[in-house]
C-alpha positions as CSV (number, residue, x, y, z in Angstrom):
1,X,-49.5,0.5,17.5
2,X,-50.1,-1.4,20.1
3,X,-47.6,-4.6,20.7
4,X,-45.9,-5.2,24.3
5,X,-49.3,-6.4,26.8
6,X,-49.0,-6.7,30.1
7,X,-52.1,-9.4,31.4
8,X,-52.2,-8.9,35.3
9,X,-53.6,-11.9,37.3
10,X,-52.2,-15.0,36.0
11,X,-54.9,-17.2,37.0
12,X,-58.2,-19.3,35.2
13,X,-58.4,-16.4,32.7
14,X,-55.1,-14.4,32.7
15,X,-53.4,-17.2,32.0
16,X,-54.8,-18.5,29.1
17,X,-55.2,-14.8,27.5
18,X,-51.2,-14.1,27.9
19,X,-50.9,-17.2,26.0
20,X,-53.1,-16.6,23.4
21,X,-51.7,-12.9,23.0
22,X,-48.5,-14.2,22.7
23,X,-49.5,-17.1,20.2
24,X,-50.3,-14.1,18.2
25,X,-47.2,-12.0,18.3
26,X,-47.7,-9.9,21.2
27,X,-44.8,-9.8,23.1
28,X,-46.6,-10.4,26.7
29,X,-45.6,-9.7,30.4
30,X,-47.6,-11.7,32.8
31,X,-47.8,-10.3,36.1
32,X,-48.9,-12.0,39.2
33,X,-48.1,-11.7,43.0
34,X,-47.7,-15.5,43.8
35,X,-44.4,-15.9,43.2
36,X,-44.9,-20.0,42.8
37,X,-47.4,-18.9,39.5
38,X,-44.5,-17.1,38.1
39,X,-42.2,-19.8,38.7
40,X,-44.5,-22.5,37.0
41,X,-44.9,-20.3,33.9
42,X,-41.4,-19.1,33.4
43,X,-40.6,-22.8,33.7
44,X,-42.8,-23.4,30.7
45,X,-45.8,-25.1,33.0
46,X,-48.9,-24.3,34.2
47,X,-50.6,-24.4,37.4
48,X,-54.3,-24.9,36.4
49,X,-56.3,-27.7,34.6
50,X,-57.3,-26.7,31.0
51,X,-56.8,-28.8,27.6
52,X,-54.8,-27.8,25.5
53,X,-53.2,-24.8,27.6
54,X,-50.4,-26.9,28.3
55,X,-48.4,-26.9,25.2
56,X,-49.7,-23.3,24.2
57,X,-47.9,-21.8,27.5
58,X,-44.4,-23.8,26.8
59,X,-44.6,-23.2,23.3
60,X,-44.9,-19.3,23.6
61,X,-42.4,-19.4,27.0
62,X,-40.0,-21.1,25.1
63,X,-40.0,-18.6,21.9
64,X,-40.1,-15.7,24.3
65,X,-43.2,-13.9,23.8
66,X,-44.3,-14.8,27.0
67,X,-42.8,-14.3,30.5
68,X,-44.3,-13.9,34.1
69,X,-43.4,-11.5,36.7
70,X,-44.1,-10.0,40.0
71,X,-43.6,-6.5,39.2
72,X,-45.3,-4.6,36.3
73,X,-43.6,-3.1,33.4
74,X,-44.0,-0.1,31.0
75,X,-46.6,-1.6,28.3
76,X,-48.8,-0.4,25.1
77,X,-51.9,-2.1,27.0
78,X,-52.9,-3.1,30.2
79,X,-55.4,-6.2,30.8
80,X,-56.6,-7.0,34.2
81,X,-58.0,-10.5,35.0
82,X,-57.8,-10.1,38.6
83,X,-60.8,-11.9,41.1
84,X,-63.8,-9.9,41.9
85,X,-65.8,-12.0,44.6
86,X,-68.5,-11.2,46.5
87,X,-68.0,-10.7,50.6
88,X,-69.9,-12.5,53.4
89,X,-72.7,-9.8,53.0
90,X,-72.7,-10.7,49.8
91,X,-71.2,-7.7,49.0
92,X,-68.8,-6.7,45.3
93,X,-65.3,-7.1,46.6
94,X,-63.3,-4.9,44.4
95,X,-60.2,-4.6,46.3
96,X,-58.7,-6.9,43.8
97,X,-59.3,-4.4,40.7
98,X,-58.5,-1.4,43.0
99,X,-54.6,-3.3,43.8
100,X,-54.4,-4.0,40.0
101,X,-54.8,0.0,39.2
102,X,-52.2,0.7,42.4
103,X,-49.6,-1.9,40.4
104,X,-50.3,-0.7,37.2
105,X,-50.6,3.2,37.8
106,X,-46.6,4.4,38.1
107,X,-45.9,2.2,34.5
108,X,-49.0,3.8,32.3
109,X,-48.0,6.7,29.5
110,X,-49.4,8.4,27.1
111,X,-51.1,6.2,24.3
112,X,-51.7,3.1,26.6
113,X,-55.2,1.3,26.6
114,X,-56.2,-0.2,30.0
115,X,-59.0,-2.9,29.5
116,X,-60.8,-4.8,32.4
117,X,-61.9,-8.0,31.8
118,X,-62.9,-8.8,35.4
119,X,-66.2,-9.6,36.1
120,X,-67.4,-6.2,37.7
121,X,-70.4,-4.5,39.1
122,X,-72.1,-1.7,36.4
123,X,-70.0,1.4,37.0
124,X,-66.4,-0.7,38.0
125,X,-64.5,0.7,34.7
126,X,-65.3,4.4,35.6
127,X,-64.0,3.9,39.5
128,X,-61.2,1.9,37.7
129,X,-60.1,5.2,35.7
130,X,-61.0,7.9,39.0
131,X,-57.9,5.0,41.1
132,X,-55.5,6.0,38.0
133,X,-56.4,9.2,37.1
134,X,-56.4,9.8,41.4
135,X,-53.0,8.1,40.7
136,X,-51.6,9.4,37.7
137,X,-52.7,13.5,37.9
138,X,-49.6,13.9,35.0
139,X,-51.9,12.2,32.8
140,X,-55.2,12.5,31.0
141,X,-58.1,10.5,30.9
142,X,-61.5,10.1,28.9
143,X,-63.7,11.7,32.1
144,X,-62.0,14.9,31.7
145,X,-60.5,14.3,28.1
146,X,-62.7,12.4,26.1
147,X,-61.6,11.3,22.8
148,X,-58.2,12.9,23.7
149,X,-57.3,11.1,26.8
150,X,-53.7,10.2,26.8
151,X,-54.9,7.1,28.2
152,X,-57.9,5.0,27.1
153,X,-59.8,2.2,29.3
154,X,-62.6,0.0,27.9
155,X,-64.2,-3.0,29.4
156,X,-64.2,-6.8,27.9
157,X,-65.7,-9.5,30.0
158,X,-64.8,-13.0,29.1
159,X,-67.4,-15.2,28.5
160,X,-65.9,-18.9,28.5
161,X,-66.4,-21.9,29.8
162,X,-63.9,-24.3,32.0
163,X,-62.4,-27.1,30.1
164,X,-63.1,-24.8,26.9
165,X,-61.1,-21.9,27.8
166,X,-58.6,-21.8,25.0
167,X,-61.2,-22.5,21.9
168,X,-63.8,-20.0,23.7
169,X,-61.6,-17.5,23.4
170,X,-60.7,-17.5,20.4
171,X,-64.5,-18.5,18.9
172,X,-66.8,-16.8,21.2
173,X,-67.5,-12.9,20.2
174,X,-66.4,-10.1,22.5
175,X,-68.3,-6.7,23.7
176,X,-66.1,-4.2,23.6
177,X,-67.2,-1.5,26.4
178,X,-64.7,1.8,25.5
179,X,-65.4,4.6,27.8
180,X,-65.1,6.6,24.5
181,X,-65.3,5.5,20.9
182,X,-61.5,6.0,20.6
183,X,-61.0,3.2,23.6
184,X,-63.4,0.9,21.7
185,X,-61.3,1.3,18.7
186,X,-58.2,0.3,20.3
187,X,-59.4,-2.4,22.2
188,X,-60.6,-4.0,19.0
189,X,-57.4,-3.8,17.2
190,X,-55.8,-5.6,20.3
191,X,-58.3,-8.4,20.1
192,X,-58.9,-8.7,16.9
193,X,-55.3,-9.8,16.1
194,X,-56.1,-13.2,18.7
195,X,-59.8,-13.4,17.9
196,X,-62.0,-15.1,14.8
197,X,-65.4,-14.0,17.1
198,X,-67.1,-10.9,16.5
199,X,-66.0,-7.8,18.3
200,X,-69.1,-5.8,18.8
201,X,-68.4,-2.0,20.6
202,X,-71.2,-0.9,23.0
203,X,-70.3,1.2,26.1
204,X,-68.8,0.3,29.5
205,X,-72.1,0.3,31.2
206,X,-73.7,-2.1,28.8
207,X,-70.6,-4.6,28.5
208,X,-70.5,-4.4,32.7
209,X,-74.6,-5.6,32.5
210,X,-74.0,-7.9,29.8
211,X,-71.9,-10.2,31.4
212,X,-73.7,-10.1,34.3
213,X,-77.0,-10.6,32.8
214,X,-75.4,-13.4,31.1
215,X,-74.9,-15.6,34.5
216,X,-77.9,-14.2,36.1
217,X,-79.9,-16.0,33.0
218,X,-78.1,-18.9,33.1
219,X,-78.6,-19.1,37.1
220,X,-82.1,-18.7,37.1
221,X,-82.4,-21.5,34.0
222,X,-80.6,-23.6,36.7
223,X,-82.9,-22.7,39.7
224,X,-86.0,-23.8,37.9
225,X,-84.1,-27.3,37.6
226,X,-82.9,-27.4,41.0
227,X,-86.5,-26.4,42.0
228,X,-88.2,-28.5,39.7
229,X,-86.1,-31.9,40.8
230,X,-87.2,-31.0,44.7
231,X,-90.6,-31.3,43.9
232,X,-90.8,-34.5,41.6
233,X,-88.2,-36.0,44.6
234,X,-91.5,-35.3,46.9
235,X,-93.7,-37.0,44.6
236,X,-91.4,-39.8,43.5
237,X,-91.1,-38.5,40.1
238,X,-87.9,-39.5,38.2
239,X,-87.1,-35.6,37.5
240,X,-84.4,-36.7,34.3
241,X,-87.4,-38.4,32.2
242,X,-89.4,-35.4,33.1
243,X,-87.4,-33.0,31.6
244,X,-86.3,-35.3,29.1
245,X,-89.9,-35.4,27.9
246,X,-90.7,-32.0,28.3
247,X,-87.8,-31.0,26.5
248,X,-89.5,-32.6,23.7
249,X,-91.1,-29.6,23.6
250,X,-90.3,-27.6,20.4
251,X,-90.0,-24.2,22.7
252,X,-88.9,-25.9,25.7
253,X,-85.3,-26.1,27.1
254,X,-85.1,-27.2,30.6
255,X,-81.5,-27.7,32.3
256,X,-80.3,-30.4,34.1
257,X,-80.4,-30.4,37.9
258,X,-77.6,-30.7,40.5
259,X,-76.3,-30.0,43.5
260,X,-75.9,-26.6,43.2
261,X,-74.4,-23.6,41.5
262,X,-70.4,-22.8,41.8
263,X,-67.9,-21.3,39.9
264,X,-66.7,-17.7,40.1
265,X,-69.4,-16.5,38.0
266,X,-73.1,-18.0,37.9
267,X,-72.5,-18.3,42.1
268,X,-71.6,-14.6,42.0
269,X,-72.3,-12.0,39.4
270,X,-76.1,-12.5,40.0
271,X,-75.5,-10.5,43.6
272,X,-73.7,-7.9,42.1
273,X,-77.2,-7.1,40.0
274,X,-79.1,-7.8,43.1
275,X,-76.4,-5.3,45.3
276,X,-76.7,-2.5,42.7
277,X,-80.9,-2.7,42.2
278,X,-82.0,-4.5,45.4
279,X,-86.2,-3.6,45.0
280,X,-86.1,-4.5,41.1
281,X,-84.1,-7.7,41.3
282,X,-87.1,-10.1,42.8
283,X,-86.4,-12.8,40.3
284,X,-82.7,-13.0,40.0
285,X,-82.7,-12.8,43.8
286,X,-85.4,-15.7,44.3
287,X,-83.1,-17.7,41.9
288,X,-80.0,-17.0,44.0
289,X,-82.0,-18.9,47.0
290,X,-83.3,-21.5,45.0
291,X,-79.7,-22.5,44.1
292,X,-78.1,-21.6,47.7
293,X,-81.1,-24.0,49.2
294,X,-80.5,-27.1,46.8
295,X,-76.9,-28.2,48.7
296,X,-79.2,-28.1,52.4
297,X,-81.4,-30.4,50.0
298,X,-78.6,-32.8,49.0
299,X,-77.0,-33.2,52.4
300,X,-80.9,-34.2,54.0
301,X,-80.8,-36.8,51.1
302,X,-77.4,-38.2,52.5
303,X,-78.4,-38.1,56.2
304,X,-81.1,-39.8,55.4
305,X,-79.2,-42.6,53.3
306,X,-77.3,-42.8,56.6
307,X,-80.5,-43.4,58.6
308,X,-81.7,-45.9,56.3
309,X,-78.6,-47.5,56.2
310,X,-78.2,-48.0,59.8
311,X,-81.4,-49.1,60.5
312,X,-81.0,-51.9,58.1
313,X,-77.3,-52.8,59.4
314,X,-78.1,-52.8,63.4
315,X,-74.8,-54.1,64.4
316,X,-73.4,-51.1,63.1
317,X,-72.5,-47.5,64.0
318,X,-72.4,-43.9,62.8
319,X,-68.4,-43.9,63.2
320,X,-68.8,-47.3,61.4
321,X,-70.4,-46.1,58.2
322,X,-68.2,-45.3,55.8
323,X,-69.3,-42.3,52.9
324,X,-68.0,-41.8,49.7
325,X,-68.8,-38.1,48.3
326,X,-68.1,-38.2,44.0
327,X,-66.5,-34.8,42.7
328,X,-65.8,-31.9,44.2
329,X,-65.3,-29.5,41.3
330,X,-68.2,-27.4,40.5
331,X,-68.5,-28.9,37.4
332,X,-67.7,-31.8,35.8
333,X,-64.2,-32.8,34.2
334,X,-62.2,-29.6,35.4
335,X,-60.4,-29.2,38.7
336,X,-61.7,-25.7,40.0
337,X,-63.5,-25.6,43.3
338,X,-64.3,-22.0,43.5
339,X,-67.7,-21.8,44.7
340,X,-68.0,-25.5,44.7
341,X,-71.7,-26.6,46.3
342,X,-70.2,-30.3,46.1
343,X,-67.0,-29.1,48.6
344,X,-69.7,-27.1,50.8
345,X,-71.8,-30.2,50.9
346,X,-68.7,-32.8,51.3
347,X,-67.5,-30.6,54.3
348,X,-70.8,-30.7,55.9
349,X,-70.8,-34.4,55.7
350,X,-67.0,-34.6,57.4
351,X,-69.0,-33.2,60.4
352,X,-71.6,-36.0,60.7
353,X,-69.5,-38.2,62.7
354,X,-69.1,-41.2,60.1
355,X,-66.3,-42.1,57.7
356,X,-66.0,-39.7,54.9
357,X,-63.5,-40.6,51.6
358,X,-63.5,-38.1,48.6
359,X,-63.1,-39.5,45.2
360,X,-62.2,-36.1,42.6
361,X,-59.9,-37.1,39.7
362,X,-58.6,-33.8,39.1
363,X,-56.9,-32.7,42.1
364,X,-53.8,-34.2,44.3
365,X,-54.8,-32.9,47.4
366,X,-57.9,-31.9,49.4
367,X,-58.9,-28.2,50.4
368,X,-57.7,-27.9,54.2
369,X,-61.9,-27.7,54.6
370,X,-61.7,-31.4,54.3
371,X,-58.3,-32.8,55.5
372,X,-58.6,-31.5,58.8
373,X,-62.2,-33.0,59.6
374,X,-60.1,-36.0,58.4
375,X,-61.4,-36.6,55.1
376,X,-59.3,-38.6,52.9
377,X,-59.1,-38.3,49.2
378,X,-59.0,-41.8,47.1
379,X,-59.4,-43.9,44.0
380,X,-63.1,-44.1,42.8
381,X,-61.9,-48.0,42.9
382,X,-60.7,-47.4,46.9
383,X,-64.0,-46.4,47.0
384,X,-65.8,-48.9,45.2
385,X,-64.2,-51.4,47.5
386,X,-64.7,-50.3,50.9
387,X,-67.6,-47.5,51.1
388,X,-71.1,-47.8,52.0
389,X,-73.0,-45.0,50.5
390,X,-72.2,-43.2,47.4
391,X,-73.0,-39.5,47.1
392,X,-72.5,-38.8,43.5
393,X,-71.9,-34.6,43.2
394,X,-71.2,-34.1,40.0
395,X,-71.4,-35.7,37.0
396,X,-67.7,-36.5,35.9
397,X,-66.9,-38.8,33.2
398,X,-65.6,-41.3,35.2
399,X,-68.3,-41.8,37.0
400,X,-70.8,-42.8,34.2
401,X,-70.3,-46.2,34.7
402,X,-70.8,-46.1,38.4
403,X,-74.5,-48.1,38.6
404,X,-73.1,-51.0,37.2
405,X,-70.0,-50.9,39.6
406,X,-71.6,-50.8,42.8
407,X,-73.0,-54.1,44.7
408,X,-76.9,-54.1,45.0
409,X,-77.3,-53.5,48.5
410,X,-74.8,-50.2,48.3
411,X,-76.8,-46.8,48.9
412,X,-76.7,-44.8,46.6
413,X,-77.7,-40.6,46.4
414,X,-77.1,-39.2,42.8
415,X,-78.1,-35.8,42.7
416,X,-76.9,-35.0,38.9
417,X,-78.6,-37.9,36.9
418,X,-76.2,-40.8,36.2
C-alpha cells in the first residue's frame, strides 16, 4: 500500500500536490534544492501566490504530514514536478527530469511507483525509466519486466490553471499514462485517495501527447485572437465588439486577445510537438509565431503613443516622458512571470530612453530585467498621478476601473480590452 510520497520540486505544482497529498493522509516528503523553499514550508509558509494554498500548507506542516527537504528519502512513490523548458533553440530541456531521476535513483526499492507529472516531450517517461534502470541495475523495471517490474513508472500531467491550482486539482480529471497496466493501477489508487475527477488510464505515449495537445489547442485559439486584433487595429475596427458579436455565433468561440502568450506551458509545450514532428507541425508552428509576433506588435503601439505624445507636447523630451507599463504576470490576478510577454515587452520599453514605472500588484520586487535599466515598480495610484502614457498588459482586476481614472489628455495603449 502505498502511503509515505515523496513530491520532488516544490514549486507552482509540487507544492500544491504535497499539500493536497498530505490533506489526504499521505505522509509527504517534499524535496527541493533551494534551501530558502524548504525553509518557507517547514516554517508553515509558502513562497508562491495561490488562494487558498496558504492555510492548506500550515495546516498539514503543523500536523506533520508534510515536511520539506533537500535530500530524498526512501518512499512508496515518487512524483516529479520538476521544470521542463524549452532552450534558446527552442529545444526540450530535460536536464531537470534527468537530475530528479539522479536524486531519486539510490532511495527507490522494490514496490515503489515513480510518476512524472512534468510537462514532457512524447517518449520522456521511457528515457525517465532507461536514467534509473541505468542507475539502479539491482532492480527491475517494466522495459525488461513488464507487469513484474519491481518498480513501476506512469505519467500524470497536470492540467490546472494559476489562481485555481488547489480546486483544479482536486476537480479536474487525470490521465493516467502507466508504462504497464500494473503502473496505471497504482497510480490510480495514489490519486484517487486526493482526487473527486475522473482518473482515466491510457498509456505513457498518449498522456505525454495529451497534455501537449492540450496547450497547443489552446495556443492556436489564442493566435487567431492575437491575429485577428492586428488586422481590425489596421482597419480601425474595435476587435472586442467584433468578437463579442461573432461569438454570438451559436458554434463560434473566439478568445480574447492580448499581448501575448506566457506561462510555462501554452509558451512552451507547443515546441516540444513542433521539435518531435517538425514537417507535420505547420499549424501549431504558424500559431507559435503568431503569438511570438504580437509583443513586437504591442511595443510599435507604445512607440508610437510616444511619437504622438511628443509631437503634441513640443517642449518636451524623450527622457521627459514618463511610461507606465500595467501587469507584468502572464496573466491576470496571479504573480508568475514565467514566460511573461508583458515583462519581455516592459523591458523593451526600459530601453527606449524615456521614464519607465511598472505597476504589478502581485509582486514586491522587479525581475533584475527591469531594475537595472532603472525601472521602478509603483502604486497604480503613483502612477495615476505622475505618468503620461499607460500601457495596459494584462487585464488585472485592479485595473478595471482604469478609463475612468485617467485625465483625458493621458495616452493610453490597452492591448487586453478594458
Amino acid at each position: 500500500m502505498l502511503q509515505r510520497i515523496s513530491i520532488v520540486g516544490l514549486g507552482y505544482i509540487g507544492l500544491p500536490t504535497a499539500a493536497l497529498f498530505a490533506q489526504s493522509g499521505y505522509d509527504v516528503i517534499g524535496v527541493d534544492v533551494d534551501a530558502r523553499v524548504v525553509d518557507t514550508i517547514n516554517a508553515g509558509q509558502i513562497h508562491i501566490v495561490e488562494p487558498e494554498l496558504s492555510g492548506m500548507v500550515n495546516s498539514v506542516v503543523t500536523s506533520g504530514r508534510l515536511r520539506a527537504t533537500q535530500t530524498i528519502e526512501p518512499a512508496d512513490a515518487f512524483v516529479i514536478t520538476v521544470p521542463t523548458p524549452v532552450n534558446d533553440g527552442r529545444k526540450p530541456d530535460l536536464s531537470y527530469i534527468r537530475s530528479a531521476a539522479e536524486m531519486i535513483a539510490p532511495a527507490l526499492s522494490s514496490g515503489c511507483l515513480v510518476v512524472l507529472e512534468s510537462t514532457s516531450p512524447l517518449g520522456t517517461t521511457r528515457k525517465l525509466e532507461s536514467w534509473l534502470a541505468t542507475a539502479r541495475p539491482d532492480l527491475s523495471f517494466p522495459k525488461d519486466a513488464g507487469e513484474e517490474a519491481s518498480v513501476q513508472l506512469a505519467y500524470c500531467p497536470e492540467r490546472v490553471l494559476p489562481g485555481k491550482i488547489v480546486r483544479e486539482l482536486v476537480e479536474n480529471d487525470r490521465v493516467l499514462g502507466g508504462l504497464t497496466a500494473k503502473a496505471s493501477q497504482m497510480a490510480e489508487a495514489l490519486y484517487v485517495r486526493a482526487v473527486r475527477g475522473e482518473c482515466i488510464h491510457t498509456t505513457a505515449e498518449t498522456a505525454e501527447m495529451c497534455k501537449l495537445v492540450e496547450n497547443s489547442s489552446r495556443d492556436s485559439q489564442i493566435a487567431f485572437a492575437n491575429e485577428l486584433s492586428m488586422i481590425c487595429d489596421r482597419f480601425d475596427v474595435d476587435v472586442w465588439e467584433l468578437i463579442n458579436l461573432a461569438n454570438r455565433h451559436p458554434r463560434v468561440n473566439i478568445l480574447q486577445p492580448g499581448a501575448g502568450v506566457g506561462g510555462h506551458c501554452i509558451a512552451v509545450d507547443p515546441w516540444f510537438i513542433i521539435d518531435s514532428a517538425p514537417e507535420e507541425a505547420q499549424l501549431i508552428r504558424m500559431a507559435r509565431d503568431v503569438n511570438d509576433r504580437k509583443p513586437k506588435w504591442v511595443i510599435e503601439k507604445g512607440k508610437a503613443a510616444i511619437t504622438d505624445y511628443l509631437a503634441a507636447h513640443p517642449d518636451r523630451r524623450l527622457k521627459d516622458v514618463k511610461f507606465a507599463c500595467l501587469g507584468l504576470a502572464f496573466k491576470a490576478d496571479i504573480d508568475d512571470l514565467r514566460e511573461s510577454p508583458a515583462l519581455q515587452i516592459a523591458e523593451e520599453y526600459a530601453q527606449l530612453g524615456c521614464e519607465v514605472v511598472a505597476v504589478e500588484p502581485h509582486i514586491n520586487d522587479l525581475p533584475d530585467s527591469l531594475s537595472r535599466h532603472g525601472v521602478q515598480l509603483v502604486s497604480l495610484d503613483v502612477a495615476l498621478a505622475e505618468a503620461d502614457i499607460f500601457c495596459v498588459l494584462v487585464k488585472h482586476s485592479a485595473f478595471l476601473n482604469l478609463k475612468k481614472r485617467i485625465g483625458p489628455t493621458t495616452s493610453l495603449v490597452d492591448v487586453v480590452g478594458l
